[in-house]
MOPAC internal coordinates of N, CA, C and O (Angstrom, degrees):
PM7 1SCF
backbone

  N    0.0000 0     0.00 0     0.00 0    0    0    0
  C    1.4556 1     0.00 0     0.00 0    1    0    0
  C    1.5286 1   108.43 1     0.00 0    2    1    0
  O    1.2310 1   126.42 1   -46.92 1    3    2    1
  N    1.1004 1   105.26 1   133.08 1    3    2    1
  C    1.6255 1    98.18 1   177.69 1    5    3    2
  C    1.1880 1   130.95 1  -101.07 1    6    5    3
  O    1.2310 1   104.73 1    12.32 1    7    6    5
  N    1.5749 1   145.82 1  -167.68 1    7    6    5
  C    1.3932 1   117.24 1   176.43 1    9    7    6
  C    1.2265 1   122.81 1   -56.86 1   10    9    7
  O    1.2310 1   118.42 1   142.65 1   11   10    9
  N    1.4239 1   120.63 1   -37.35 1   11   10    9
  C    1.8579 1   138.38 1  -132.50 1   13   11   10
  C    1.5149 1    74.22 1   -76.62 1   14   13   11
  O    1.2310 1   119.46 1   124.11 1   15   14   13
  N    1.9588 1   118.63 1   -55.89 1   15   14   13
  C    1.7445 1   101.52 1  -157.58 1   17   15   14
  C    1.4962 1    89.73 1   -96.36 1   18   17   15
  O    1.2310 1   108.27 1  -131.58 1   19   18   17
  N    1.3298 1   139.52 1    48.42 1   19   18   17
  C    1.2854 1   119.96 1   155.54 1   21   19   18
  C    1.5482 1    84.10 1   -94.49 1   22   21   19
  O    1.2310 1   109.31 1   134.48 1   23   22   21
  N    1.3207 1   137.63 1   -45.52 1   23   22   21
  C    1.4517 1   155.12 1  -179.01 1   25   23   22
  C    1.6074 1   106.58 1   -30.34 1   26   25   23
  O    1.2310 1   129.60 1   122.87 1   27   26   25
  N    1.4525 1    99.10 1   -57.13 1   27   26   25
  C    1.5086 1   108.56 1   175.92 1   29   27   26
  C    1.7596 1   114.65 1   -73.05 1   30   29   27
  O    1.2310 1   116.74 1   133.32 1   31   30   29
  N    1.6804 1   123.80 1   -46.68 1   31   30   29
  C    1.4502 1    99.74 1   161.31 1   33   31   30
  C    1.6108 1   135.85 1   -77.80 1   34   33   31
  O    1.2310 1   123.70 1   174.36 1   35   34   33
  N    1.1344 1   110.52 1    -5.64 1   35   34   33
  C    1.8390 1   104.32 1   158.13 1   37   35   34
  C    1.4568 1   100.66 1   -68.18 1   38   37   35
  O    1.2310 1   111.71 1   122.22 1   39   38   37
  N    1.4775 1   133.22 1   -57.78 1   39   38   37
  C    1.5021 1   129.21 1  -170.83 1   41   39   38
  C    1.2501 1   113.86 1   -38.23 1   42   41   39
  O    1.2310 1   124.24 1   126.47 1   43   42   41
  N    1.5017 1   109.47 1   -53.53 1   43   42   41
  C    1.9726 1   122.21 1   169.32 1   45   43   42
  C    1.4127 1    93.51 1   -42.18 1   46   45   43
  O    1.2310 1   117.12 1   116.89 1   47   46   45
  N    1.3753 1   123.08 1   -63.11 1   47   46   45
  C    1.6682 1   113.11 1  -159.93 1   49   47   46
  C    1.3572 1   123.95 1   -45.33 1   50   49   47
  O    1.2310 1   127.55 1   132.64 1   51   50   49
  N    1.8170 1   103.08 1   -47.36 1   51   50   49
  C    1.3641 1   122.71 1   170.27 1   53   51   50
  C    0.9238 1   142.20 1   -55.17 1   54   53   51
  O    1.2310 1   124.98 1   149.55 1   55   54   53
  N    2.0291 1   108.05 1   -30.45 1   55   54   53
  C    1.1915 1   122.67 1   161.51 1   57   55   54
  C    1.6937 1   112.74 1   -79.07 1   58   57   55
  O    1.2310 1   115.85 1   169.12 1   59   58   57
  N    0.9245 1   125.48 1   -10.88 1   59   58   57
  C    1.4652 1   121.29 1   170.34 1   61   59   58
  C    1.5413 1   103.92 1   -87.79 1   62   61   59
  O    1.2310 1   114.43 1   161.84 1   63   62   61
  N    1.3875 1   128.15 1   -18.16 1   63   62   61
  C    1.6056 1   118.95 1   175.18 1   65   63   62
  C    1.2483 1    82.37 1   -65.44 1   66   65   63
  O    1.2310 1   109.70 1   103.19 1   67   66   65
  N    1.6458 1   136.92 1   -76.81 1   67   66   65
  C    1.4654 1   127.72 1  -109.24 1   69   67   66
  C    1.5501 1    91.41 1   -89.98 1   70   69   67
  O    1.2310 1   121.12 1   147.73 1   71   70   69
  N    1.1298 1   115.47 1   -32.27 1   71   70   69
  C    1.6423 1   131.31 1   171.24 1   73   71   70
  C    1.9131 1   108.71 1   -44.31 1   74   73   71
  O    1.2310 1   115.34 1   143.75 1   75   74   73
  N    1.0549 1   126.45 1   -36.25 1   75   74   73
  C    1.2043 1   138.27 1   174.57 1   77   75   74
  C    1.8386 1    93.48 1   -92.39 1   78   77   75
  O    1.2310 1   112.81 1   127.75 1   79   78   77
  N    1.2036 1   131.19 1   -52.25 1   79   78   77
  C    1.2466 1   106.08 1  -170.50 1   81   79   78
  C    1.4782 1   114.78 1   -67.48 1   82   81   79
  O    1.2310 1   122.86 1   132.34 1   83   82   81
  N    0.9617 1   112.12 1   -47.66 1   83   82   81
  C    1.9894 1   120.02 1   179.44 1   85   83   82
  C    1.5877 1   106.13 1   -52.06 1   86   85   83
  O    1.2310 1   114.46 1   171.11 1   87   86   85
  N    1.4682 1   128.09 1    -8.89 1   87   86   85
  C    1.3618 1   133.91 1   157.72 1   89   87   86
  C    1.8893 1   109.90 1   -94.61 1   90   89   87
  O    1.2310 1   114.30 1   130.04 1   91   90   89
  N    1.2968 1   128.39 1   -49.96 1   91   90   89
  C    0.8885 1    95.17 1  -161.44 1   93   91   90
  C    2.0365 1   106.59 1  -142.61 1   94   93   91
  O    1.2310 1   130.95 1  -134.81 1   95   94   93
  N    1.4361 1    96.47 1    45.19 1   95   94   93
  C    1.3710 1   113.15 1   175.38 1   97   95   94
  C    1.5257 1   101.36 1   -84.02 1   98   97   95
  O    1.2310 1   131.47 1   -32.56 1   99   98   97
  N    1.5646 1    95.47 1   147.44 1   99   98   97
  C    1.8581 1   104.36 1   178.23 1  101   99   98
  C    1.2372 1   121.46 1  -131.03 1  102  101   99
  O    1.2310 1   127.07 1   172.79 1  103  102  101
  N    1.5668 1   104.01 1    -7.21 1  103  102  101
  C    2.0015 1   119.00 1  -158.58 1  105  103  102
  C    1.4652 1    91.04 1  -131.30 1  106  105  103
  O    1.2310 1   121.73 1   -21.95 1  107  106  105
  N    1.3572 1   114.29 1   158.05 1  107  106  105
  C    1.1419 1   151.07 1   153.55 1  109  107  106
  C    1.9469 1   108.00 1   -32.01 1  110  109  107
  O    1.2310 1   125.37 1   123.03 1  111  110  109
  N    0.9999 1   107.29 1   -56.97 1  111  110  109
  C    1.5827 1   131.47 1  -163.26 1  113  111  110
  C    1.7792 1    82.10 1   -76.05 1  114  113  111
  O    1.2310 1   109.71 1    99.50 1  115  114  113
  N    1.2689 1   136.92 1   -80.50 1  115  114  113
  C    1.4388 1   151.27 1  -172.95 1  117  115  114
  C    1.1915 1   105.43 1   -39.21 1  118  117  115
  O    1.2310 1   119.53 1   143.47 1  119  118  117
  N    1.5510 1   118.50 1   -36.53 1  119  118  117
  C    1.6356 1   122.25 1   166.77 1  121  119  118
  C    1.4758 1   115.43 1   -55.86 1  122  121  119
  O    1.2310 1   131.76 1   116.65 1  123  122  121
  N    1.2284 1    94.89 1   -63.35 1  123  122  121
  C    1.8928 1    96.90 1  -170.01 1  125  123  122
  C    1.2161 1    98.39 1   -62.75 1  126  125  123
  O    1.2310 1   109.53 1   130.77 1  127  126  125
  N    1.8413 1   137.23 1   -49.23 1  127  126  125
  C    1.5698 1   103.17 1   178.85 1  129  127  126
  C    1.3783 1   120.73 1   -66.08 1  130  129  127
  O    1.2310 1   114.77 1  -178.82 1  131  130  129
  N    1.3500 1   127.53 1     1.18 1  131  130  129
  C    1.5431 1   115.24 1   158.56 1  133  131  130
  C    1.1825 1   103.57 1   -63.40 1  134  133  131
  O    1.2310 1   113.41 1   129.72 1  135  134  133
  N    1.6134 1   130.06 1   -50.28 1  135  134  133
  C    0.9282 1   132.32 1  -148.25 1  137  135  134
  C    1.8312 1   118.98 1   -66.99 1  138  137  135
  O    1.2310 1   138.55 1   136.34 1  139  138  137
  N    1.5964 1    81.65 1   -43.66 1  139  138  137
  C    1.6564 1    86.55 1   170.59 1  141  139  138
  C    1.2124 1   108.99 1   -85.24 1  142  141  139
  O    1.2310 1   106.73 1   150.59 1  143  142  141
  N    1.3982 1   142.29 1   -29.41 1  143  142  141
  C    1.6770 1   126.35 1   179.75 1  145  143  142
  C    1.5915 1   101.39 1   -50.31 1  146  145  143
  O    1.2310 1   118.33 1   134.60 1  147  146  145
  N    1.6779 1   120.79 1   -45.40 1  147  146  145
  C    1.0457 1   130.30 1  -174.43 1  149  147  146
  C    2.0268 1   109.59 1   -53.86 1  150  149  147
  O    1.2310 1   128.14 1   118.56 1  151  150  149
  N    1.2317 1   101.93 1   -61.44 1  151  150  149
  C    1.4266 1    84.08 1   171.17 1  153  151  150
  C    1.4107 1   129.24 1   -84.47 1  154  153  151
  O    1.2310 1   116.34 1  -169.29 1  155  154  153
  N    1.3431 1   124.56 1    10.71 1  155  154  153
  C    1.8278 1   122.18 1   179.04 1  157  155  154
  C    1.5928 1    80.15 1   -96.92 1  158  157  155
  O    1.2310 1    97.12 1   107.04 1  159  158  157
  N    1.3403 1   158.23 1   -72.96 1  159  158  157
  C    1.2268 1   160.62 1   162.87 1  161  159  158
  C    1.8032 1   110.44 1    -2.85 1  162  161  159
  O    1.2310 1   125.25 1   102.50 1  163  162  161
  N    1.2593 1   107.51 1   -77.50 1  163  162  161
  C    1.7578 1    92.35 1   148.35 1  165  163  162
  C    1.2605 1   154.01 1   -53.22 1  166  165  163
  O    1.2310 1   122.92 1   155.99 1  167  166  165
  N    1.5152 1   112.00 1   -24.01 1  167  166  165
  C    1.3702 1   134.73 1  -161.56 1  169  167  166
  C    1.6759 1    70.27 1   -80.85 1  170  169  167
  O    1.2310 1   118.98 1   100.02 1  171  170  169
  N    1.2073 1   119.55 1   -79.98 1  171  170  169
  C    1.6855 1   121.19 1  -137.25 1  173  171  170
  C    1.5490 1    91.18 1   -53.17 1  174  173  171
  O    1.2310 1   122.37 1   127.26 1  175  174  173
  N    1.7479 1   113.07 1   -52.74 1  175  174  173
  C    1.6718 1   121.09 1  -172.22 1  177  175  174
  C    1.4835 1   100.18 1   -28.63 1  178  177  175
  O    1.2310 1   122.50 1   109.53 1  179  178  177
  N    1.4731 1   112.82 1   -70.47 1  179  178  177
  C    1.7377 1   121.69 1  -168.75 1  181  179  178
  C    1.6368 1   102.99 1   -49.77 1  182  181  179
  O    1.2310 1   112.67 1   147.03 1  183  182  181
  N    1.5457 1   131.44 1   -32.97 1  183  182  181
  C    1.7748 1   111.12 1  -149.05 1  185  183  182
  C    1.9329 1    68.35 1   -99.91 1  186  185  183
  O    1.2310 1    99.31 1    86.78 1  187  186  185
  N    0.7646 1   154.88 1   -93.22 1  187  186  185
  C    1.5694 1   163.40 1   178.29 1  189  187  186
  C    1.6200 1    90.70 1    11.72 1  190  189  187
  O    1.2310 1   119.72 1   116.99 1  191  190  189
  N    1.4095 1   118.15 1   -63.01 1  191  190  189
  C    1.8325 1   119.28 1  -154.92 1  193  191  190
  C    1.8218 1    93.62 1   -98.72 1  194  193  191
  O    1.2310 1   129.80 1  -162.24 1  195  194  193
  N    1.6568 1    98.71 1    17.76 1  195  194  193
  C    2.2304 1    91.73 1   153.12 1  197  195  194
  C    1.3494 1    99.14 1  -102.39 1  198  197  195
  O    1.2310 1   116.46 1   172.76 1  199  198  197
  N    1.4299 1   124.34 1    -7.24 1  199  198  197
  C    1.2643 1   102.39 1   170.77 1  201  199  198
  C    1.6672 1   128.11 1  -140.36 1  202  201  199
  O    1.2310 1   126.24 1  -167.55 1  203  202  201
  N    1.0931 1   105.62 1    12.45 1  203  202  201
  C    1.3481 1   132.45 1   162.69 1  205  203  202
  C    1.4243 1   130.29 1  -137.56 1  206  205  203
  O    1.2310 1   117.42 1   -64.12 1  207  206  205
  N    1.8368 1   122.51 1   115.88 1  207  206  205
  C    1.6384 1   139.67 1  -169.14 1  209  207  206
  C    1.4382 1    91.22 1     3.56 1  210  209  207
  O    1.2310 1   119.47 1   -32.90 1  211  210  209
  N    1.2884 1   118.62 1   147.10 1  211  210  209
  C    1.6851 1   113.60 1   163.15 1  213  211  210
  C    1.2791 1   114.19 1   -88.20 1  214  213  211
  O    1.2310 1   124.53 1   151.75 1  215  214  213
  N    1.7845 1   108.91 1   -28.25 1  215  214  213
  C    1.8460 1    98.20 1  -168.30 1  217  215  214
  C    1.4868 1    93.53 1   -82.12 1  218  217  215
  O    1.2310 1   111.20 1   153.32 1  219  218  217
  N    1.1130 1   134.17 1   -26.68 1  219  218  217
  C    1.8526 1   120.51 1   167.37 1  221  219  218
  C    1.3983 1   107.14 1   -53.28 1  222  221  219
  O    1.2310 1   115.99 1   117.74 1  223  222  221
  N    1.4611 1   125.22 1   -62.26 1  223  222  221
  C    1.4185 1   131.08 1  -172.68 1  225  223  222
  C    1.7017 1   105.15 1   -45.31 1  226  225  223
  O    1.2310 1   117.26 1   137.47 1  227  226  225
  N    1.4024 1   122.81 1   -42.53 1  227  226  225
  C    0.9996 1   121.69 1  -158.89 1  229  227  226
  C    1.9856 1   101.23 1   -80.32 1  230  229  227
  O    1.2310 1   131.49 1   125.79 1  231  230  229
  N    1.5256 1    95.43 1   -54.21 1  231  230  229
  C    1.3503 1   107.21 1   174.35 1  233  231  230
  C    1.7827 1   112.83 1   -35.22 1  234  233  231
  O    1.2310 1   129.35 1   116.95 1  235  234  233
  N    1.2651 1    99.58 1   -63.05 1  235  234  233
  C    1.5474 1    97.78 1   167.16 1  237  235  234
  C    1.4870 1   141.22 1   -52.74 1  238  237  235
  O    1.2310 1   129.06 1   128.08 1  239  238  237
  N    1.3927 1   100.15 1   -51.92 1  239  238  237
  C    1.4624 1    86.69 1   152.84 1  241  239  238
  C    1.5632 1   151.08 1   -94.30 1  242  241  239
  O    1.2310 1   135.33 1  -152.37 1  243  242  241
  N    1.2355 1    87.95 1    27.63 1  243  242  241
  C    2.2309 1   117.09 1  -177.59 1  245  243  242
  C    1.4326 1    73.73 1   -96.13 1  246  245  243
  O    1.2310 1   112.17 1   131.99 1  247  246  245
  N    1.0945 1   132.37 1   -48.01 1  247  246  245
  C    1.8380 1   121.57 1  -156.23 1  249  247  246
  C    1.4695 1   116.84 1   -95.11 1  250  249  247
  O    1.2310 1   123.08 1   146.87 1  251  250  249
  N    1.2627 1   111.70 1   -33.13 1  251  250  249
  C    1.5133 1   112.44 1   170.62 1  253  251  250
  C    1.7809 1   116.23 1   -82.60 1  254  253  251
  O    1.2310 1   127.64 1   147.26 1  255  254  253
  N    1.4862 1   102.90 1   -32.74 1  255  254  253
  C    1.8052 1   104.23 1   137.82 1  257  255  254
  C    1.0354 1   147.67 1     7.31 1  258  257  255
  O    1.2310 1   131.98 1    83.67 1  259  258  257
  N    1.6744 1    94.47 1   -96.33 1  259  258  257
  C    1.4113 1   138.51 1   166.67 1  261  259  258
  C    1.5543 1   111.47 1   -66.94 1  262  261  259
  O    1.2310 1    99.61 1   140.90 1  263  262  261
  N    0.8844 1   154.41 1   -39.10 1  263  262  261
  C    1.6818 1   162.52 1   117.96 1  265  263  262
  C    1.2259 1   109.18 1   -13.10 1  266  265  263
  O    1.2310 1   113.50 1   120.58 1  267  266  265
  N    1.1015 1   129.90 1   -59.42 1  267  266  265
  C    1.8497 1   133.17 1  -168.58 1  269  267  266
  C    1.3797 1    91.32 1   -82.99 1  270  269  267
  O    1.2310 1   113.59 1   123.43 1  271  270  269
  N    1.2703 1   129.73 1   -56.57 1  271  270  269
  C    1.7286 1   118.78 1  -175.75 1  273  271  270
  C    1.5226 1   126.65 1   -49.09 1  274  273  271
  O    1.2310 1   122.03 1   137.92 1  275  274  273
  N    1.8154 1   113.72 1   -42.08 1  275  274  273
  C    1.1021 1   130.83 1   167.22 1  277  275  274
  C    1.7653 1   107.67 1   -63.66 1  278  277  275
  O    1.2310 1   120.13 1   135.93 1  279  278  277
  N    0.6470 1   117.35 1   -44.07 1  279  278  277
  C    1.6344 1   119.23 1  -168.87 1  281  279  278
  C    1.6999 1    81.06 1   -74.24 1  282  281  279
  O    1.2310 1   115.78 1    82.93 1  283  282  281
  N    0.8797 1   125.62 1   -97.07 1  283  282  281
  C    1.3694 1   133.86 1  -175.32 1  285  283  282
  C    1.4801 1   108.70 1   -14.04 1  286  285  283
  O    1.2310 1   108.24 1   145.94 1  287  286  285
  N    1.2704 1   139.59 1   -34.06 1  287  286  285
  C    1.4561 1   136.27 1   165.07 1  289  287  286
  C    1.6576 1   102.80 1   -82.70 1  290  289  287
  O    1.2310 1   120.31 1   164.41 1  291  290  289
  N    0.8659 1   117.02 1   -15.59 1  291  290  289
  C    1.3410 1   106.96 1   172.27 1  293  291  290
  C    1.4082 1   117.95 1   -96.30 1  294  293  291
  O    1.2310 1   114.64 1   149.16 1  295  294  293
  N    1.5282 1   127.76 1   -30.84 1  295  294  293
  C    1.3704 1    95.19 1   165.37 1  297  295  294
  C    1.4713 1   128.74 1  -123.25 1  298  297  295
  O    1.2310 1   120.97 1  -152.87 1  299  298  297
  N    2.2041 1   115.75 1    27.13 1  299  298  297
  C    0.5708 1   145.21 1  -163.74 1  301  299  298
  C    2.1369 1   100.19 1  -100.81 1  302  301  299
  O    1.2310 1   134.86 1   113.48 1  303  302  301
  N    1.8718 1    88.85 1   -66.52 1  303  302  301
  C    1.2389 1   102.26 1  -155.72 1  305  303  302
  C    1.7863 1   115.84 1   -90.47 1  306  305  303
  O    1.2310 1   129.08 1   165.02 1  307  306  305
  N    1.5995 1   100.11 1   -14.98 1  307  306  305
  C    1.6756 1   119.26 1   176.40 1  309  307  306
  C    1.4349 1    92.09 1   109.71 1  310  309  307
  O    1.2310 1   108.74 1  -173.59 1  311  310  309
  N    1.2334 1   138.68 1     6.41 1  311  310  309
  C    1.4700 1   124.57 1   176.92 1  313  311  310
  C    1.6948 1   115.14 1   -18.77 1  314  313  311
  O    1.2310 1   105.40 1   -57.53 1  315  314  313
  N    1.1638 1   144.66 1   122.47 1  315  314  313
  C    1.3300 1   121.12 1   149.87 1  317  315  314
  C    1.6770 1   121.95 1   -50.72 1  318  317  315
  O    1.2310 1   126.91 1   -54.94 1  319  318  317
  N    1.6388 1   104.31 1   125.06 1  319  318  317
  C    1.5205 1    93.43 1   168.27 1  321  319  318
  C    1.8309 1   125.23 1  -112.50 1  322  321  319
  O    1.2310 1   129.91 1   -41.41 1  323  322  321
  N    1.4889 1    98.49 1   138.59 1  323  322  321
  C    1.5561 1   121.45 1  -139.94 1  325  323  322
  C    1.6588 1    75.73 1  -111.68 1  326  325  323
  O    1.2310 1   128.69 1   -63.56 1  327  326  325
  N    1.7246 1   100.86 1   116.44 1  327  326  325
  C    1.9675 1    87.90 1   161.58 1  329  327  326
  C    1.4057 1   123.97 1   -62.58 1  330  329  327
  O    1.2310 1   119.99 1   160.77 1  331  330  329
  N    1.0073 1   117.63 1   -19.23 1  331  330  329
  C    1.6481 1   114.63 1   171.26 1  333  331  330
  C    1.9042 1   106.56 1   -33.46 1  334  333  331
  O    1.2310 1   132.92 1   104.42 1  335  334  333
  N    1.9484 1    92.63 1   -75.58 1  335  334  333
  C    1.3160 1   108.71 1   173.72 1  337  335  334
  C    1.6982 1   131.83 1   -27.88 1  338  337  335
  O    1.2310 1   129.76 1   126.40 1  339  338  337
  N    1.4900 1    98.78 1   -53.60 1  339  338  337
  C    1.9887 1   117.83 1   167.33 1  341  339  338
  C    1.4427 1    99.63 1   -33.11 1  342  341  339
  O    1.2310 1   128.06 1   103.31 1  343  342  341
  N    1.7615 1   102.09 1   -76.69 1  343  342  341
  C    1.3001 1   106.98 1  -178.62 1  345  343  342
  C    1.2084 1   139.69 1    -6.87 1  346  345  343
  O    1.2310 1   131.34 1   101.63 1  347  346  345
  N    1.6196 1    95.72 1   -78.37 1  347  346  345
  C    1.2533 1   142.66 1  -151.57 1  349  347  346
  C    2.0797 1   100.98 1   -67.39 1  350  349  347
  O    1.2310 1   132.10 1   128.86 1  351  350  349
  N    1.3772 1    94.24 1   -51.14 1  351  350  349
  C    1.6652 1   112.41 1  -179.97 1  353  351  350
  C    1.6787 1    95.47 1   -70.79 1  354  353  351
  O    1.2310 1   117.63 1   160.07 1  355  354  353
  N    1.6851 1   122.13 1   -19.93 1  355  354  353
  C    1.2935 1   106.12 1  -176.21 1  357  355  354
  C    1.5218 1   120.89 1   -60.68 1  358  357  355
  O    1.2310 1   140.84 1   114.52 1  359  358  357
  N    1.9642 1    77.16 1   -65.48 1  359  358  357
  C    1.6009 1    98.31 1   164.69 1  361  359  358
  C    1.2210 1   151.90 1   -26.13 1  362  361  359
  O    1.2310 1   131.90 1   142.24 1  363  362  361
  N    2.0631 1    94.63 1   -37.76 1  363  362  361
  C    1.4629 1   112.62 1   178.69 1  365  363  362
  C    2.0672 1    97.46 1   -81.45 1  366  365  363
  O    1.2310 1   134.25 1   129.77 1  367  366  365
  N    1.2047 1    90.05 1   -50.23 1  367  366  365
  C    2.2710 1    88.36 1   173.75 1  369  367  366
  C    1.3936 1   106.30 1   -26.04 1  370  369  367
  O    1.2310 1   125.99 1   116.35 1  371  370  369
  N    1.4773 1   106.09 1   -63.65 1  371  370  369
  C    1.5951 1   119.89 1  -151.40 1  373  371  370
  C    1.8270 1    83.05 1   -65.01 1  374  373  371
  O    1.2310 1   107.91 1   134.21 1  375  374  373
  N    1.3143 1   140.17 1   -45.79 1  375  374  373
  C    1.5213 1   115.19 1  -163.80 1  377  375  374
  C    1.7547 1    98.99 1   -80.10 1  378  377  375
  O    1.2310 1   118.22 1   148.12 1  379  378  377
  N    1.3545 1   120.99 1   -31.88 1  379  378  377
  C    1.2482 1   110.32 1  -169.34 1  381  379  378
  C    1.6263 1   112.28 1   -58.84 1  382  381  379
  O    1.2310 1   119.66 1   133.81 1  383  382  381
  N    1.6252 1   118.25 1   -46.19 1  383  382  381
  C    1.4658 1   116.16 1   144.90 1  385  383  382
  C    1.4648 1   126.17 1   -19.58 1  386  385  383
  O    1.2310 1   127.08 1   107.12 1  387  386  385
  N    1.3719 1   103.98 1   -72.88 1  387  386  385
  C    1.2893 1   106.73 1  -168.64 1  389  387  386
  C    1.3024 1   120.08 1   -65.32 1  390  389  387
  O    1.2310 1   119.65 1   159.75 1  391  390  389
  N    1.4213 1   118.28 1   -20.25 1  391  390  389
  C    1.3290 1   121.31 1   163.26 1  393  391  390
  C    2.0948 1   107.75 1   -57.45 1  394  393  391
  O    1.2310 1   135.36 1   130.08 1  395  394  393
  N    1.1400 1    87.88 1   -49.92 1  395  394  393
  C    1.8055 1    88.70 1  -159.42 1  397  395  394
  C    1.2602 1   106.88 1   -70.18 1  398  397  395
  O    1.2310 1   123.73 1   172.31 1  399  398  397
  N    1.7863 1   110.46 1    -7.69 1  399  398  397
  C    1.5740 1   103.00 1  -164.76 1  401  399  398
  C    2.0240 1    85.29 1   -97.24 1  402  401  399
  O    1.2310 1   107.34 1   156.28 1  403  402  401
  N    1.0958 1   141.21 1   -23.72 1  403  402  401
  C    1.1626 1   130.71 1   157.62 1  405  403  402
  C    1.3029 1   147.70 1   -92.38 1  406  405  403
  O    1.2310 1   129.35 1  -151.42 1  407  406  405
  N    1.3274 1    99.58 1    28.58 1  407  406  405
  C    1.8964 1   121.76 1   179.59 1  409  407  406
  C    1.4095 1   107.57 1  -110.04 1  410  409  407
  O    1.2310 1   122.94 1   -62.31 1  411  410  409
  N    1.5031 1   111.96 1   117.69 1  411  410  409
  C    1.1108 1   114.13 1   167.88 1  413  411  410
  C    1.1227 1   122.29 1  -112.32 1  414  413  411
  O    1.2310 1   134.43 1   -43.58 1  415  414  413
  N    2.1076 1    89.71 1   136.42 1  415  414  413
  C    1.5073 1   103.29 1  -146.54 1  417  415  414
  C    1.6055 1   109.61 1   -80.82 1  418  417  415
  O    1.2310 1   120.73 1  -165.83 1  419  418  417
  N    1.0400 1   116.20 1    14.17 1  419  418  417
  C    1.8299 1   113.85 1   167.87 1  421  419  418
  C    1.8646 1   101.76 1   -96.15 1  422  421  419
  O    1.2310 1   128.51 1   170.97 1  423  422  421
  N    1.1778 1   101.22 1    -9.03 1  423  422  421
  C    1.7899 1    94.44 1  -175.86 1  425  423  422
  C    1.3703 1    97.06 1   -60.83 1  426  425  423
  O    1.2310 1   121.40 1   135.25 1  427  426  425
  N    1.5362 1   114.93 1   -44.75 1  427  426  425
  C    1.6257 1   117.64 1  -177.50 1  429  427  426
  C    1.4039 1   117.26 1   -55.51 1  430  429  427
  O    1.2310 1   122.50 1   121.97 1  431  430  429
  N    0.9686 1   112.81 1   -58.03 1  431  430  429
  C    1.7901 1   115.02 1   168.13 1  433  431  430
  C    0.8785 1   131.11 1   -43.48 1  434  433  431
  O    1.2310 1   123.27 1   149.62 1  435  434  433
  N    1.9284 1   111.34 1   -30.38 1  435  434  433
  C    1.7178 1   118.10 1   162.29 1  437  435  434
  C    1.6069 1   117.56 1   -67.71 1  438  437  435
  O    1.2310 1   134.35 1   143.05 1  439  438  437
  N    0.9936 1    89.86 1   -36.95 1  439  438  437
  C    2.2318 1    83.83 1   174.44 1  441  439  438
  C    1.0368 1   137.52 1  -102.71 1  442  441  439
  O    1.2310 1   128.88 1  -169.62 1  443  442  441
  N    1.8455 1   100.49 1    10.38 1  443  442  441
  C    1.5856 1   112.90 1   162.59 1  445  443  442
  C    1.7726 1   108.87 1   -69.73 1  446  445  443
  O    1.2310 1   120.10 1   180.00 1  447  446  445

């Protein structure tokens, strides 16, 4: 893994903080760490997609996202978990992989 997508899975992380805060912040203090998960979550997205495809960069972290948020209501918030759901978040892993395992990361550097 190299830096650019270590860049892109902390961003996923961040977007799953602020993703949980914009649901269930109540204080002043709970705001601003939305606020900053919200911008270190972009910050990394933007320096990651100067040097790696953006619609992969983006794809990946909409999906590893969406995966950490769902899991995260489930064993954070009491989510019920529905095997459909397991699946479903599997399925989406296995393409977010498969995206990263066929992007080559100098293509990005060519259309910056």
């Amino acid at each position: 893994m190299t830096k650019e997508w270590l860049k892109v899975l902390v961003a996923a992380f961040f977007e799953v903080g602020w993703v949980i805060g914009l649901k269930h912040a109540d204080h002043a203090l709970e705001w601003a760490g939305t606020a900053a998960a919200i911008f270190i979550s972009f910050y990394l997205l933007i320096m990651a997609g100067n040097k790696l495809p953006v619609g992969t960069v983006y794809a990946v972290f909409v999906g590893l996202g969406t995966a950490g948020t769902v899991l995260s209501d489930i064993l954070l918030f009491g989510e019920p978990v529905k095997v459909e759901k397991l699946i479903l978040i599997a399925i989406l892993l296995v393409g977010v992989a498969g995206l990263k395992l066929v992007t080559d990361e100098a293509e990005g550097e060519r259309s910056s």
